[in-house]
C-alpha positions as a printed NumPy array, in Angstrom:
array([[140.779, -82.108, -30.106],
       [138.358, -79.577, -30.867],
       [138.895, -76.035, -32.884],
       [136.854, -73.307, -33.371],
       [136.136, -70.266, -35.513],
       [134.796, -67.081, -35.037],
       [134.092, -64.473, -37.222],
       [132.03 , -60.953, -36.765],
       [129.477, -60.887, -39.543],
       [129.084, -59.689, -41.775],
       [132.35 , -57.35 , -41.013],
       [134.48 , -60.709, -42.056],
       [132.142, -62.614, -44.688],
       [134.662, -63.25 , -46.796],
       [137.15 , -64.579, -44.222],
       [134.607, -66.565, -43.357],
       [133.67 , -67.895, -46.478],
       [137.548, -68.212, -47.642],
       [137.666, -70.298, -44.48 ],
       [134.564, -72.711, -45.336],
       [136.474, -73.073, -48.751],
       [139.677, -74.067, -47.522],
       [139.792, -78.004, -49.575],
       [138.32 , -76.478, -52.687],
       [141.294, -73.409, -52.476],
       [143.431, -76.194, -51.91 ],
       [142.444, -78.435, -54.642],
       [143.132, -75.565, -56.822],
       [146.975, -74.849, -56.028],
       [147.236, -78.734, -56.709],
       [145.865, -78.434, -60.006],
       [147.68 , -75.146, -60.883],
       [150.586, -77.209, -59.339],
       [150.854, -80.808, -61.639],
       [149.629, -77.924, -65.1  ],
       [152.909, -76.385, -64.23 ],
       [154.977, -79.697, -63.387],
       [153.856, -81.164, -66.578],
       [154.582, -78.224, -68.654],
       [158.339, -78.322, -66.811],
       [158.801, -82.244, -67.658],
       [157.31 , -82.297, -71.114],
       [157.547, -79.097, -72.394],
       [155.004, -76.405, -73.492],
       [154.052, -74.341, -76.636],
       [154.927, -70.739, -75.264],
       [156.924, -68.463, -77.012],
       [157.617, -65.899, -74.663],
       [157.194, -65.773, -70.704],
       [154.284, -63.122, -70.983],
       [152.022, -65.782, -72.832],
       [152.655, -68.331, -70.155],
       [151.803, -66.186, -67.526],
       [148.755, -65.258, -69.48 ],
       [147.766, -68.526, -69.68 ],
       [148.182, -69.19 , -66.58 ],
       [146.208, -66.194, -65.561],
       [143.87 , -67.787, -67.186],
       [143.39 , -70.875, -65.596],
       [143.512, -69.368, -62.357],
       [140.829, -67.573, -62.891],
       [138.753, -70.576, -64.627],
       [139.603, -72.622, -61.668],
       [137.984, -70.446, -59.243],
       [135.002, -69.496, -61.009],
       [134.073, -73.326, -62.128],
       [134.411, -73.538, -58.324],
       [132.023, -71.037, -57.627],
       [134.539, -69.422, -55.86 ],
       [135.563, -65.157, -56.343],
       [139.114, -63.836, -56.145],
       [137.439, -60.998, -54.103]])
């Protein structure tokens, strides 16, 4: 089996680069994934639901960029 993409450029550069980047945006919902499982089974240190979602702001965002990826 074969599949191909097509994309007008530049028009759809960033579909096409979200595309190339598929496994790396993938690895990072795994990640983001087990941080949150872990913080479920053993607990965290948050006291209030808007500094867990900051954190986890947070990590998106260091995630992408250590990725060399944009949230553009």
């Amino acid at each position: 089996m074969k599949a191909t993409l097509e994309f007008n450029l530049p028009e759809e550069a960033i579909e096409h680069l979200d595309a190339l980047h598929g496994h790396e945006w993938k690895a990072i919902v795994l990640d983001l994934y087990r941080q949150t499982r872990n913080l479920r089974k053993h607990g965290h240190k948050y006291k209030d639901a808007d500094a867990a979602i900051e954190d986890f702001m947070d990590s998106i965002v260091c995630l992408v960029l250590d990725n060399g990826l944009s949230l553009d």
